[in-house]
C-alpha positions in Angstrom: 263.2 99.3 -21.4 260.1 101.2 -21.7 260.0 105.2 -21.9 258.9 105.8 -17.8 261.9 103.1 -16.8 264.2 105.3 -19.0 263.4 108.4 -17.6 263.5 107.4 -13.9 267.1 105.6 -14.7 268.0 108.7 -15.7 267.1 110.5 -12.7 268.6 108.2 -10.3 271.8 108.5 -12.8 271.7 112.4 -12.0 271.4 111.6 -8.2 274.5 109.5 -7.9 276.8 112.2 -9.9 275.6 114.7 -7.9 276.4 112.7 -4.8 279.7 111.8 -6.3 280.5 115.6 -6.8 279.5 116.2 -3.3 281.6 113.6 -1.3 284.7 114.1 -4.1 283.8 117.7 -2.8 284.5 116.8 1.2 286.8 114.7 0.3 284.8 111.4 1.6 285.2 108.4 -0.1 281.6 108.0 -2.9 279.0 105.3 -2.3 280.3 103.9 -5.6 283.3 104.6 -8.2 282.4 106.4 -11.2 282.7 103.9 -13.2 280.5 101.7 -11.4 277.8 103.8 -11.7 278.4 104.7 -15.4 278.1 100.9 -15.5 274.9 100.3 -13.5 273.1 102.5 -15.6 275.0 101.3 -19.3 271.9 99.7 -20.4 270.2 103.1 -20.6 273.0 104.0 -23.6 272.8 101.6 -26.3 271.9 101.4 -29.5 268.6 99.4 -28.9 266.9 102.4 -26.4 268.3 104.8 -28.3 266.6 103.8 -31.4 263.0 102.8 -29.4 263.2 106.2 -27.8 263.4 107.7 -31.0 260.8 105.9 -32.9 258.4 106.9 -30.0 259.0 110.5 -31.3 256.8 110.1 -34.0 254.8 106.8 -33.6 252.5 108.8 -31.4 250.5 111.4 -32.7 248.3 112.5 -30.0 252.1 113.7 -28.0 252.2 117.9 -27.0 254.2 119.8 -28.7 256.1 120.0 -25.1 256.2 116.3 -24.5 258.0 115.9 -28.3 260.7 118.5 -27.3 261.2 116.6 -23.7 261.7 113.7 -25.6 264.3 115.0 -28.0 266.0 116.3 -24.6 266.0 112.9 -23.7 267.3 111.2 -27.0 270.0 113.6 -26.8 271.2 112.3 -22.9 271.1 108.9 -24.0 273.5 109.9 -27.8 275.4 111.8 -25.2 275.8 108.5 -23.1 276.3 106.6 -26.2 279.5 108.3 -27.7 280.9 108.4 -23.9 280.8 104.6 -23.8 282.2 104.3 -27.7 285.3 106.6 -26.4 285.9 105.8 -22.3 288.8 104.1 -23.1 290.4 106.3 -25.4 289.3 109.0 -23.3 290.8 107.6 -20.1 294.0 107.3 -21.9 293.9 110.5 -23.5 293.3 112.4 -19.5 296.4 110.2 -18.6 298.7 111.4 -21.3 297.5 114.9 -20.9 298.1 115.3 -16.8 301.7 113.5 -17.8 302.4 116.2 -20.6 300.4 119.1 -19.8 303.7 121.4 -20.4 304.4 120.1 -23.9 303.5 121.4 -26.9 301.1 119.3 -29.0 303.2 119.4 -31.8 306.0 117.3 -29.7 303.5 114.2 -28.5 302.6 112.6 -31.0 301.5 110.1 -29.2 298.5 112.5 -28.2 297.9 113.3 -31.3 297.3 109.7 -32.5 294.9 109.4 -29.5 292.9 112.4 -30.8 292.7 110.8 -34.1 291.4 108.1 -33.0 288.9 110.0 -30.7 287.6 112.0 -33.3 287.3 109.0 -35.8 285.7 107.1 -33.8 282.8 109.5 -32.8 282.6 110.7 -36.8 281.7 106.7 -37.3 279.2 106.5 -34.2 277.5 109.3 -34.9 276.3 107.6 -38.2 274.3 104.9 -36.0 272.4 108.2 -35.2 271.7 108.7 -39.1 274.3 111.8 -39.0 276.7 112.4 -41.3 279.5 113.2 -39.0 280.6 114.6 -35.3 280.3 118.0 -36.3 276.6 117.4 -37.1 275.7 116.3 -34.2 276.9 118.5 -32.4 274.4 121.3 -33.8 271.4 118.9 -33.4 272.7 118.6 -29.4 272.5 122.6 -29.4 269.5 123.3 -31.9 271.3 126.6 -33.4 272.5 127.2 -36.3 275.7 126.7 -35.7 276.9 128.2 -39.0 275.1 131.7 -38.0 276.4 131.2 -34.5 279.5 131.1 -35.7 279.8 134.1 -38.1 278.2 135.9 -35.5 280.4 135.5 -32.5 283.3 136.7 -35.4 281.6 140.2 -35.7 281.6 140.4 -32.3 285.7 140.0 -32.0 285.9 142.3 -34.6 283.5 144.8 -32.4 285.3 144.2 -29.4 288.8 144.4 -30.5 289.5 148.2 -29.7 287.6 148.1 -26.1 289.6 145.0 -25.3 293.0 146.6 -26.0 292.0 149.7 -24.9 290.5 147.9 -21.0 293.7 146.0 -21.2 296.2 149.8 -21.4 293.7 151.1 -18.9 295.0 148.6 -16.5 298.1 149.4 -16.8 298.3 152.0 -14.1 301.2 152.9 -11.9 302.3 150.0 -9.0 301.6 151.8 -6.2 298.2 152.7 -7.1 297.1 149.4 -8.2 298.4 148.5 -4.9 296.2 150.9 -2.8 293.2 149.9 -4.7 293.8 146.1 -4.3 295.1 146.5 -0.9 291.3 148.9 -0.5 289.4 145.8 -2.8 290.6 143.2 -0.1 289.8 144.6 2.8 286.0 145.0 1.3 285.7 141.4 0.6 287.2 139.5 3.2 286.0 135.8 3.4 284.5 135.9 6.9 282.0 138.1 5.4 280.9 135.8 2.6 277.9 134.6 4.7 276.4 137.8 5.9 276.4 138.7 2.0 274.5 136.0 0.9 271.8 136.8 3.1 272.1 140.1 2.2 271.3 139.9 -1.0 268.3 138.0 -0.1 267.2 140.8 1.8 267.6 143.2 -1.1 264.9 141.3 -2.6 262.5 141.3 0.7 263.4 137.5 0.9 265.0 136.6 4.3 267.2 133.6 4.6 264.4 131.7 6.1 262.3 131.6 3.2 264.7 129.6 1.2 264.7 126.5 3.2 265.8 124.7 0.8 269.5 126.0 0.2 271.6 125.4 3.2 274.3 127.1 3.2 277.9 125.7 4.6 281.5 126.4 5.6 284.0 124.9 3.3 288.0 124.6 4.1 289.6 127.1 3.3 291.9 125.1 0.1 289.0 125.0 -1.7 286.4 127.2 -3.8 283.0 128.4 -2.9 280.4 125.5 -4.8 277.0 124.8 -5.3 275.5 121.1 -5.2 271.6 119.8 -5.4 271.9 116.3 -4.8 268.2 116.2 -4.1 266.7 118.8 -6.7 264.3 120.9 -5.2 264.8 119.6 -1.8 268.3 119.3 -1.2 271.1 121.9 -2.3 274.0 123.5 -0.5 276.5 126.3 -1.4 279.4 125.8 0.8 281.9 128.8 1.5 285.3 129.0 2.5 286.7 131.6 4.9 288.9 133.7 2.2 289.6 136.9 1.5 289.2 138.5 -2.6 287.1 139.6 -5.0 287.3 136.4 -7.0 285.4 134.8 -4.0 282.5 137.0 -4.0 282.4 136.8 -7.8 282.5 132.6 -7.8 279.7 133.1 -4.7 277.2 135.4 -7.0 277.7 132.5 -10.0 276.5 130.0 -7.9 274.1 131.6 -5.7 272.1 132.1 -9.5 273.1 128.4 -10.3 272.0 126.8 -7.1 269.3 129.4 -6.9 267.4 127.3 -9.9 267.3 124.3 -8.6 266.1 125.0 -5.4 263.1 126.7 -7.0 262.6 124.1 -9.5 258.9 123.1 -9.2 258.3 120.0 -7.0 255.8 118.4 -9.4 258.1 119.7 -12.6 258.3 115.6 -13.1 254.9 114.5 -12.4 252.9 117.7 -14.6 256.0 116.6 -17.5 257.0 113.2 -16.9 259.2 113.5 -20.2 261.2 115.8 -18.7 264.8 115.3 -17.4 267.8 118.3 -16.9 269.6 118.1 -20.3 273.4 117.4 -20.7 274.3 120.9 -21.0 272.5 122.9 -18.7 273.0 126.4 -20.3 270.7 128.1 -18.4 271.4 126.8 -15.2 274.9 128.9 -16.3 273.0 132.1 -17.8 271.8 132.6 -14.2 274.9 132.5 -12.5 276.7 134.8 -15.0 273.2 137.0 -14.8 274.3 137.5 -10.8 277.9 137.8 -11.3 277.5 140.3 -13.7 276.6 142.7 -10.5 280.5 143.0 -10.0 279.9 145.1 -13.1 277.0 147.2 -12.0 279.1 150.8 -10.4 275.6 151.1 -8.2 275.9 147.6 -7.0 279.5 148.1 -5.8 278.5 151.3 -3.8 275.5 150.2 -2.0 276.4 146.7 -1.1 280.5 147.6 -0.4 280.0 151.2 0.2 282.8 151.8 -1.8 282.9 155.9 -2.3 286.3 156.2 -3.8 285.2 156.3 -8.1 288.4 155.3 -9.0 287.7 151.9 -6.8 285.3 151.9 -8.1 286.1 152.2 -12.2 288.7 149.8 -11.8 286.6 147.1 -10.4 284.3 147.4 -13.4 287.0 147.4 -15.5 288.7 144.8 -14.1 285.6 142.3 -14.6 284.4 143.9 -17.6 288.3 142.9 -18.9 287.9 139.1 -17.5 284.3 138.7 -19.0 285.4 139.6 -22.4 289.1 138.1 -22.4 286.9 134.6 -21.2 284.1 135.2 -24.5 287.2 136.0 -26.7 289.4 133.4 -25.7 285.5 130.6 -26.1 285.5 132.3 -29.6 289.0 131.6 -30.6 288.5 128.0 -29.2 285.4 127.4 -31.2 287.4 128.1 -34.7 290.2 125.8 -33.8 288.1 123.2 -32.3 285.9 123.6 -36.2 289.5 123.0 -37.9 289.9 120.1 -35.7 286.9 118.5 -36.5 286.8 119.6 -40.3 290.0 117.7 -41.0 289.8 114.7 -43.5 292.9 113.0 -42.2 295.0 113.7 -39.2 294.9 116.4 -36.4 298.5 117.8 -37.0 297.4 119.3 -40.3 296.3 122.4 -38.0 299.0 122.7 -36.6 301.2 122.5 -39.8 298.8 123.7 -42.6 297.4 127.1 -43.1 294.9 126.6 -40.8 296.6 127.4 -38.0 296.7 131.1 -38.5 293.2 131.3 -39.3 291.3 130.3 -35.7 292.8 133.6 -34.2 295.6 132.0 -31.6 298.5 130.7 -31.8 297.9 127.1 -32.3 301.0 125.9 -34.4 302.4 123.7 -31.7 301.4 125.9 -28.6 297.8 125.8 -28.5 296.7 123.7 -24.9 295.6 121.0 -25.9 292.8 121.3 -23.3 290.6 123.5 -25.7 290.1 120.3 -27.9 286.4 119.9 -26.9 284.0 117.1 -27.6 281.1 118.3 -26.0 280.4 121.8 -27.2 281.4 123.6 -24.0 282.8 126.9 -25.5 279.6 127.1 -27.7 277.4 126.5 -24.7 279.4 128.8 -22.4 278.9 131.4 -25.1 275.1 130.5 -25.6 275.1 131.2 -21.5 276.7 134.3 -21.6 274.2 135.8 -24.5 271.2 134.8 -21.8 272.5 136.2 -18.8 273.5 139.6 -20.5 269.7 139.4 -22.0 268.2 139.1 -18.8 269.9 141.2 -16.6 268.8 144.0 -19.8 265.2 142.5 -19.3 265.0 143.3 -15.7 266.8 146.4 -15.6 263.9 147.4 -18.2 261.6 146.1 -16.5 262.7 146.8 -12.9 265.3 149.8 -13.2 268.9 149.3 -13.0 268.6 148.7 -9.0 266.9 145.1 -10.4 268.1 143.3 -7.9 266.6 145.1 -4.7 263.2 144.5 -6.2 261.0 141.5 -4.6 258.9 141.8 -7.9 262.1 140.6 -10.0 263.0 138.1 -7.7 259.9 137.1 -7.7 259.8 137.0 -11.5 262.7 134.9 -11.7 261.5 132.3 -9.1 258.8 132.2 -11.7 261.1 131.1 -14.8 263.6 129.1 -12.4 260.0 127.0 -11.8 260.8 125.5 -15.2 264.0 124.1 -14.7 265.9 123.6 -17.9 262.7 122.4 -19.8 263.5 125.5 -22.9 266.8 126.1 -24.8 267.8 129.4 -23.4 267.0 131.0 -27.1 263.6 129.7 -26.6 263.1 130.9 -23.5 264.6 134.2 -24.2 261.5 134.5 -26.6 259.0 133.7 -24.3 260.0 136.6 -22.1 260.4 139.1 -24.4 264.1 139.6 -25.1 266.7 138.3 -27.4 269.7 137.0 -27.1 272.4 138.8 -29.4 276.1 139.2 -29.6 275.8 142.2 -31.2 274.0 143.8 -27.1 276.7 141.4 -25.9 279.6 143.5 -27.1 277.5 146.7 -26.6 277.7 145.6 -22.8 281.3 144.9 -22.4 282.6 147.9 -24.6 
């Protein structure tokens, strides 16, 4: 399989997921199973391509420096698909076990536990067809940090947050009948049937009518189910579908995916032909740092008056305090996960050593027998959620330097970020970060949730 057969397998592999999501979505039956189309497209994962793809790293001298990071994008899908076809089955029975146990401590399954094992062995001795020493290595080259600095890192920022979080979390505490009137206030300004007209309202904060967004239609959903964001045809095709309910949860899930959906809808149409290397990687960071860059208005106190006219401060402080309290109870709890995940992964024999050793009371929860065993992650989700968060926060501080704090009733910034949402997912968020002017810190991080 040559490198242009492998790249367009991959896109019509990112077609038929995204069409999966969508019917699973509507609950209509898929044009395929899952499986089938992980099956169709198994050729694409094995050892062979994997090892031609990454000899055509170097073997060429004349490739762009762009064209060698596409390609390392690329070698990372197909590792990705690699070690998902090494441990479907295991994986399969592990989702099984869980969805029959999920109210059981760890430390009472055993039979989970030897499934875990043999997960992580098995991707510690995979890994090596790769030329890595184990899992954990692998996981920084998928990332491209240091995940050694990252780490340290995100544990000054518990330590800087820890006073603001307790102190947000006493502040909440106020008397019943208060928090009643303001929640009772809070869901009268954000009933569902309303969703709609917002959505084009905040297009027209930014001078952009609905009409010049052709190419995110927007759709009712039933009302059992969230608001969501699909592009089964990216740039062409994407919807965000939403349902007729009431709450500020509703209009903070709409702002996440109105930035997520927003990126692939402005995704350049000849992205693939200008850089035919180029496919979306398996952990689409940014596409996340621009949702939590638009939910992150829920946190803005000018936001909430001019688009709720909300007069009442006290509303008002408690709404910021209330997302500002869910933001950094979501980064803590990533943090937390990341150091017991680390334990996990460090072991040299079996998984219940964390649970029985030391260890246990040194990732910053509970995990001796009560952790959820959920938070085991084998795809560097917490790390990438966190990597999401320190780009959002960055560029919502970029254009409120750049633009004033009322950022987002300026065409010019809108305009701005149709400009970086032109280049898909083709830089790491640090590296685009760069480009722009701004970095990414957890150190501004905890200045903007404290």
């Amino acid at each position: 399989m040559n490198l242009a057969e492998v790249r367009e397998n991959l896109r019509s592999m990112e077609t038929e997921l995204e069409k999966f999501r969508y019917l699973k979505f509507l609950g209509k039956p898929p044009d395929r199973p899952l499986v089938e189309i992980f099956d169709r497209f198994s050729d694409l994962f094995s050892i062979h391509t994997i090892q031609a793809l990454d000899r055509s790293r170097t073997a060429d001298e004349n490739l762009s420096q762009v064209e060698c990071e596409a390609r390392k994008v690329l070698l990372h899908i197909l590792q990705h698909g690699y070690l998902r076809k090494k441990t479907g089955k295991i994986s399969t029975e592990i989702e099984v076990l869980s969805a029959a146990t999920q109210n059981e401590p760890l430390d009472r399954n055993r039979g989970l536990i030897a499934l875990f094992d043999e997960k992580i062995a098995v991707l510690n001795s995979a890994v090596s067809d790769f030329g890595l020493t184990d899992f954990q290595e692998y996981l920084q080259k998928l990332s491209g940090v240091d995940t050694g600095k990252f780490d340290a890192e995100s544990d000054v920022f518990i330590n800087k947050t820890d006073e603001a979080f307790a102190s947000r979390q006493r502040d909440q505490e106020i008397s019943a009948a208060r928090k009643h009137s303001i929640e009772k206030m809070l869901k009268s300004v954000f009933p569902g049937r309303s969703l709609r007209s917002f959505y084009r309202e905040i297009l027209k904060n930014f001078s952009f009518p609905e009409r010049n967004v052709p190419q995110i239609e927007v759709k009712n959903a039933p009302a059992a189910l969230r608001i969501q964001s699909f592009s089964p045809s990216i740039p062409d095709r994407n919807y965000i579908f939403f349902p007729d309910l009431s709450g500020i949860e509703h209009y903070s899930d709409f702002l996440f995916n109105f930035g997520a959906v927003n990126q692939n809808a402005w995704t350049s149409a000849d992205l693939y032909s200008r850089y035919p290397e180029f496919v979306h990687p398996p952990q689409n960071i940014l596409r996340t740092g621009y949702g939590i860059l638009f939910e992150s208005l829920l946190e803005d106190d000018g936001f909430i008056r001019n688009c709720f006219r909300i007069e009442d401060q006290t509303s008002i402080e408690h709404l910021v305090q209330t997302q500002k309290l869910k933001r950094l109870g979501q980064i803590r709890s990533r943090i937390a996960a990341i150091k017991f995940n680390r334990a996990v992964f460090a072991l040299t024999s079996k998984l219940d050593e964390v649970f029985e050793s030391e260890n246990s009371l040194k990732v910053g929860v509970n995990a001796a027998g009560t952790y959820p065993i959920g938070l085991i992650s084998f795809d560097d989700s917490d790390r990438s959620l966190l990597r999401s968060s320190l780009f959002g926060y960055g560029l919502r501080e970029y254009l409120r330097a750049k633009y004033d704090f009322n950022w987002w009733k300026n065409r010019a910034s809108f305009e701005e970020l149709i400009d970086i949402w032109n280049t898909a997912s083709r830089y790491q968020p640090e590296e685009l970060a760069n480009l722009m002017g701004f970095e990414t810190s957890f150190e501004f991080l905890a200045e903007s949730l404290n």
